[in-house]
N, CA and C atoms as an extended XYZ file, in Angstrom:
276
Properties=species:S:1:pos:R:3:atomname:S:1:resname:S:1:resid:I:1 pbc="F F F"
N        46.534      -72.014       -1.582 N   UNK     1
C        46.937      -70.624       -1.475 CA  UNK     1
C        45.736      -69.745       -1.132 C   UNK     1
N        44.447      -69.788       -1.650 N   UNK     2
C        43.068      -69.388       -1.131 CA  UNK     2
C        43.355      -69.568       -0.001 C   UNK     2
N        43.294      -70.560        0.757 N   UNK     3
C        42.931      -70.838        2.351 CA  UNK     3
C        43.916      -69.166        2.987 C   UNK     3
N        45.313      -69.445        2.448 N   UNK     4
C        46.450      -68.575        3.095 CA  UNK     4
C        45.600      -67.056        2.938 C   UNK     4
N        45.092      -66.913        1.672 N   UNK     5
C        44.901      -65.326        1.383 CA  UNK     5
C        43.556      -64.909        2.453 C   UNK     5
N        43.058      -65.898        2.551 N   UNK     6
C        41.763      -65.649        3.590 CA  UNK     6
C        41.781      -65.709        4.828 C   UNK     6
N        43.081      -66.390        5.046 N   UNK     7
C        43.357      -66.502        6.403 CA  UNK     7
C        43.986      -64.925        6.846 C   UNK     7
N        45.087      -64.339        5.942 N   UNK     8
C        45.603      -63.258        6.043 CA  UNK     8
C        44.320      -62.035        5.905 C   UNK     8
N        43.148      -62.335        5.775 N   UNK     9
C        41.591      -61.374        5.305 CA  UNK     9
C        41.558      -61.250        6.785 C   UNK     9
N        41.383      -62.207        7.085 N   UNK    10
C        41.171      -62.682        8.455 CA  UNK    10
C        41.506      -61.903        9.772 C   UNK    10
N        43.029      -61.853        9.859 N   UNK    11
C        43.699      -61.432       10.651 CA  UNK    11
C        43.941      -59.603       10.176 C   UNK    11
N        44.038      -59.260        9.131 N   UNK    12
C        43.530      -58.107        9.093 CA  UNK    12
C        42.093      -57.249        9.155 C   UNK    12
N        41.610      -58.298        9.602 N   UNK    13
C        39.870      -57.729        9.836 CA  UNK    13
C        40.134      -57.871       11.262 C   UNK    13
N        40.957      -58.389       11.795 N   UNK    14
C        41.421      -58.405       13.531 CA  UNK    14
C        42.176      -56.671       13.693 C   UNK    14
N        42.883      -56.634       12.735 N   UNK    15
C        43.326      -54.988       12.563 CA  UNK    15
C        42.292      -54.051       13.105 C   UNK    15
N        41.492      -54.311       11.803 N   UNK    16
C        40.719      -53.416       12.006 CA  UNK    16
C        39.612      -52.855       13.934 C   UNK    16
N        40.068      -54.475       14.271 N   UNK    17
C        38.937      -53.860       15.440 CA  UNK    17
C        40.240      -53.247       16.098 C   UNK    17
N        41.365      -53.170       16.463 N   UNK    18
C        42.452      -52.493       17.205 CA  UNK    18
C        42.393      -51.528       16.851 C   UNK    18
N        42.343      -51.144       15.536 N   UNK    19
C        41.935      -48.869       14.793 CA  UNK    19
C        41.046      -48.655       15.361 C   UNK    19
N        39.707      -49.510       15.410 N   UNK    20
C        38.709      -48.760       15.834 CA  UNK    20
C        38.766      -48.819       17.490 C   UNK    20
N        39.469      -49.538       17.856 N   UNK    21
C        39.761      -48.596       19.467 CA  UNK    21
C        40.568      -47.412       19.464 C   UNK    21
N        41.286      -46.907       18.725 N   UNK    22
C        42.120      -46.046       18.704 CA  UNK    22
C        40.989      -44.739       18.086 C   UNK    22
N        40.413      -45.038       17.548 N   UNK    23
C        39.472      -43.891       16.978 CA  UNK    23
C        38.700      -43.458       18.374 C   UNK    23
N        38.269      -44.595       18.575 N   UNK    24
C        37.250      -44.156       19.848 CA  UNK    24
C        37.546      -43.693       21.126 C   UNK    24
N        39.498      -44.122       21.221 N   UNK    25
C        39.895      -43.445       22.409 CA  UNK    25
C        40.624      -42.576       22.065 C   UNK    25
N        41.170      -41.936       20.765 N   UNK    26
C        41.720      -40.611       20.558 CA  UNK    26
C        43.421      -41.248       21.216 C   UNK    26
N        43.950      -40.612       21.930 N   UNK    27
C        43.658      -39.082       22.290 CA  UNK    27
C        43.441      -37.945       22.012 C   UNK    27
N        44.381      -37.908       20.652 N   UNK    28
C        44.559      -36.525       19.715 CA  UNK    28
C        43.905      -36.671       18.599 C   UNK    28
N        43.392      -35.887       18.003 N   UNK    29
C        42.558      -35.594       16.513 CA  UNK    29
C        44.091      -36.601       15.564 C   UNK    29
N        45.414      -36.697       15.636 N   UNK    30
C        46.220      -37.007       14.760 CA  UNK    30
C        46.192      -38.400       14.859 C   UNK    30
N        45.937      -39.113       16.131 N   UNK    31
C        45.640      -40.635       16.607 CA  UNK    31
C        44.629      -40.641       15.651 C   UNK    31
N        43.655      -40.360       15.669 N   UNK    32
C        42.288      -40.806       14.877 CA  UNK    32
C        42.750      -40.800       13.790 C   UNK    32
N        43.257      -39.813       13.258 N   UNK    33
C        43.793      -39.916       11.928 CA  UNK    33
C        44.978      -41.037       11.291 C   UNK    33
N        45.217      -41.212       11.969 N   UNK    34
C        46.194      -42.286       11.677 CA  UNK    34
C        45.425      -43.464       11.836 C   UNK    34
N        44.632      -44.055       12.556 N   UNK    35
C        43.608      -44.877       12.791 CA  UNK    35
C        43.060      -44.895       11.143 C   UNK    35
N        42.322      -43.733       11.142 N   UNK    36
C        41.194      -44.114        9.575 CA  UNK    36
C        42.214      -44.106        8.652 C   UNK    36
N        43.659      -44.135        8.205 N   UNK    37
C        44.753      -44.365        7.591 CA  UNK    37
C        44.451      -45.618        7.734 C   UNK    37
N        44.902      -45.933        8.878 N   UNK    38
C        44.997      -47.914        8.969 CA  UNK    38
C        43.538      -48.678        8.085 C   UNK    38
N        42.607      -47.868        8.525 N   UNK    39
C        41.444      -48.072        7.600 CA  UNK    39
C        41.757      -48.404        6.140 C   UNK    39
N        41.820      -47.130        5.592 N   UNK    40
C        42.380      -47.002        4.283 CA  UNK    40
C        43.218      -47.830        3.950 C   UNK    40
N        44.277      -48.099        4.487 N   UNK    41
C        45.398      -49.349        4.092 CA  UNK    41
C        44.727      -50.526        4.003 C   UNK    41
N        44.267      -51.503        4.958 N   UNK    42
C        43.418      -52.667        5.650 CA  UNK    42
C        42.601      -52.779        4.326 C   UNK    42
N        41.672      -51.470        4.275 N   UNK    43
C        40.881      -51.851        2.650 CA  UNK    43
C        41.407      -52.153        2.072 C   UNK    43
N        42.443      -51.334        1.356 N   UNK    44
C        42.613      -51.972        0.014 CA  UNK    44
C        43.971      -53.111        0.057 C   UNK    44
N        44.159      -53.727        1.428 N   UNK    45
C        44.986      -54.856        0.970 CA  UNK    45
C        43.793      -56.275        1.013 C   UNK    45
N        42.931      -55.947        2.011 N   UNK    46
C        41.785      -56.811        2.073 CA  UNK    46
C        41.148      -56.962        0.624 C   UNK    46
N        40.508      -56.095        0.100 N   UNK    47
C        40.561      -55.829       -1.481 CA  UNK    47
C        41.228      -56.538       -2.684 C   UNK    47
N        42.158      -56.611       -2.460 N   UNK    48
C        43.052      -57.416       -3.378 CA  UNK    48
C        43.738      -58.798       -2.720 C   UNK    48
N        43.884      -59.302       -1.896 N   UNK    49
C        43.559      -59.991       -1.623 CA  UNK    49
C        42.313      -61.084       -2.003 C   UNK    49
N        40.987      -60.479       -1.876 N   UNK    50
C        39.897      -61.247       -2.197 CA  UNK    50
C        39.909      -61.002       -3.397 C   UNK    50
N        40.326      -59.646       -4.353 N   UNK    51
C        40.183      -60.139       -6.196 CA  UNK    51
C        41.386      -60.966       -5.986 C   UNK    51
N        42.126      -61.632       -5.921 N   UNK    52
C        43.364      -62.716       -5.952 CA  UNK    52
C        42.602      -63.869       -5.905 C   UNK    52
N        41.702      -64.063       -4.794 N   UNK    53
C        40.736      -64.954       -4.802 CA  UNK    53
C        39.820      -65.567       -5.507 C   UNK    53
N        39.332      -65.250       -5.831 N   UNK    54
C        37.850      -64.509       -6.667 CA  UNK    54
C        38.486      -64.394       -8.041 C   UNK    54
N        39.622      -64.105       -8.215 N   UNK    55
C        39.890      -63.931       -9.611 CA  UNK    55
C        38.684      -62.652      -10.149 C   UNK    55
N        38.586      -61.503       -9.559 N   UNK    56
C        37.765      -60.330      -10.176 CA  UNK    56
C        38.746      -59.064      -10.118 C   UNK    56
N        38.696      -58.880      -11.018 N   UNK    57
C        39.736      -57.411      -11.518 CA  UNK    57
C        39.037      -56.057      -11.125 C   UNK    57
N        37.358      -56.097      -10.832 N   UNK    58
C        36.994      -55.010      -10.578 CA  UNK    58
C        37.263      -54.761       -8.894 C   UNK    58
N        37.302      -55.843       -7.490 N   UNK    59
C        38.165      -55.438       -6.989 CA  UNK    59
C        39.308      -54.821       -6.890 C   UNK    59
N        40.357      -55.480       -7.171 N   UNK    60
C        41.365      -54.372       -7.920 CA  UNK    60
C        41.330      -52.804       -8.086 C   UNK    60
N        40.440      -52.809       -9.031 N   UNK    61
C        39.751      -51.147       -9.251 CA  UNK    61
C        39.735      -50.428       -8.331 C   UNK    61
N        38.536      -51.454       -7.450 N   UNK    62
C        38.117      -50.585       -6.110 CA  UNK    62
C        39.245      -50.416       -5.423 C   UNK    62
N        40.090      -50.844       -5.105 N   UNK    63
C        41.132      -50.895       -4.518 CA  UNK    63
C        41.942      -49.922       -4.742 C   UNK    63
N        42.441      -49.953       -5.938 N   UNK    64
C        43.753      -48.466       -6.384 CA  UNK    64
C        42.581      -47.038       -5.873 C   UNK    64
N        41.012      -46.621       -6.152 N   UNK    65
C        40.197      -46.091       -5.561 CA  UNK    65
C        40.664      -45.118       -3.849 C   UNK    65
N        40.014      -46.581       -3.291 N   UNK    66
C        40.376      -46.703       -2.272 CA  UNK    66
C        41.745      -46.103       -1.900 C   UNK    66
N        42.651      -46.840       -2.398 N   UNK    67
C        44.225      -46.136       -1.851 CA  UNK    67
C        44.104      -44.418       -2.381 C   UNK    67
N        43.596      -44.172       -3.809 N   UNK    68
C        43.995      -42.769       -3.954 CA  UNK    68
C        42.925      -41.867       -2.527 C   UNK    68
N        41.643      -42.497       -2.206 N   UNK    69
C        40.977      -41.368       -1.597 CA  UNK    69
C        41.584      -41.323       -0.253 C   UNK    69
N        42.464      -42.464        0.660 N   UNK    70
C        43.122      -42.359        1.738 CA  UNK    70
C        44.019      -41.561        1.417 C   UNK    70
N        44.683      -41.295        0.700 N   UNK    71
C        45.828      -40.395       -0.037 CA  UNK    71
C        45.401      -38.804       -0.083 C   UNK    71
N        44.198      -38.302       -0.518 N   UNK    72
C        43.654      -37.404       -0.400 CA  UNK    72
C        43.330      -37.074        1.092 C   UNK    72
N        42.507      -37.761        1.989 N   UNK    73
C        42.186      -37.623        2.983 CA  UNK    73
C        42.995      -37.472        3.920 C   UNK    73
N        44.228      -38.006        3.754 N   UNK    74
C        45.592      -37.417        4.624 CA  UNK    74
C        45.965      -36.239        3.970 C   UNK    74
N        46.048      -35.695        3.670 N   UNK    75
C        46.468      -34.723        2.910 CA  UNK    75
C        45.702      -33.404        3.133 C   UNK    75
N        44.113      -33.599        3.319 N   UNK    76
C        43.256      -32.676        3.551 CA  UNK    76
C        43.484      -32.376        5.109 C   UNK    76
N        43.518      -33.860        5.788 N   UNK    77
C        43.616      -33.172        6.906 CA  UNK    77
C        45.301      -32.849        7.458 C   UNK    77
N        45.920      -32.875        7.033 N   UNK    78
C        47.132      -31.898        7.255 CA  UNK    78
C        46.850      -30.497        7.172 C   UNK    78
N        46.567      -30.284        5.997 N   UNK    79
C        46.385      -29.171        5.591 CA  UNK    79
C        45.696      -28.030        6.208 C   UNK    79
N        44.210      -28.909        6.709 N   UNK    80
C        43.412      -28.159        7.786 CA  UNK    80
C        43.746      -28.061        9.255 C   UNK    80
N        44.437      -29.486       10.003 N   UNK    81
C        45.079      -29.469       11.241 CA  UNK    81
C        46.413      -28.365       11.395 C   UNK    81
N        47.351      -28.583       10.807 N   UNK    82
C        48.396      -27.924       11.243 CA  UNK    82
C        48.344      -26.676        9.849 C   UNK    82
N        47.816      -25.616        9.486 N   UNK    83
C        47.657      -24.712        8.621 CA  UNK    83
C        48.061      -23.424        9.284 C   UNK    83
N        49.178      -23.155        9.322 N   UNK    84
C        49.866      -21.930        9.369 CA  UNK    84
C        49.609      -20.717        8.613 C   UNK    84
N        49.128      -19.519        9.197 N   UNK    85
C        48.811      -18.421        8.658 CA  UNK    85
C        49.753      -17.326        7.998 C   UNK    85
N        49.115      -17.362        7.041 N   UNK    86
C        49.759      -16.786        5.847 CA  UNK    86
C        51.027      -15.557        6.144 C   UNK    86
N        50.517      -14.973        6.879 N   UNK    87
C        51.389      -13.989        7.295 CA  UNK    87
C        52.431      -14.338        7.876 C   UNK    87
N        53.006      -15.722        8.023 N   UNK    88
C        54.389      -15.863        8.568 CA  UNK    88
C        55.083      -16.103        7.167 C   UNK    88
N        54.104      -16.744        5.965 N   UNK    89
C        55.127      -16.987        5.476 CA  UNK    89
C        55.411      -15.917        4.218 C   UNK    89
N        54.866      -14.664        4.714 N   UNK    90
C        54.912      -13.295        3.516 CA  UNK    90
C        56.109      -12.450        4.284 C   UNK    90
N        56.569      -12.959        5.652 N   UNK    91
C        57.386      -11.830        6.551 CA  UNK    91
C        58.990      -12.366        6.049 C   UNK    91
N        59.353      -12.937        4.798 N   UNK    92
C        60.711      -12.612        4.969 CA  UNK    92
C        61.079      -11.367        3.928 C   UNK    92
């Protein structure tokens, strides 16, 4: 079952080089963003995965980490990309 979980490390570290073309060719600021999402995901399944391995729980850790700060980081940039000014939403 090791061999399987490393093999699956594997092929998501193949992920990762497909995001990072997408980062580097854009088009839109929301492509990229969705890109360093895939990031964020890729970590922390790669992450647990290898504590499965390894049998180490502080992976793990890093991992739930990991997922909350991708969680934040989408979130920030919503907020700053598409941020609608206040005054539409004081006019009803």
């Amino acid at each position: 079952m090791e061999t399987f979980y490393l093999a699956l490390v594997f092929f998501l570290l193949l992920n990762l080089g497909a995001g990072m073309w997408r980062v580097l060719q854009g088009p839109t600021a929301a492509d990229r963003m969705m890109a360093a999402q895939l990031f964020g995901t890729t970590s922390v399944a790669v992450l647990l995965l290898l504590g499965q391995v390894e049998g180490d729980s502080a992976l793990h850790d890093v991992a739930l980490v990991f997922a909350l700060l991708a969680a934040v980081t989408a979130v920030a940039f919503v907020r700053r990309a598409w941020s609608e000014p206040e005054k539409e939403h004081d006019s009803k």
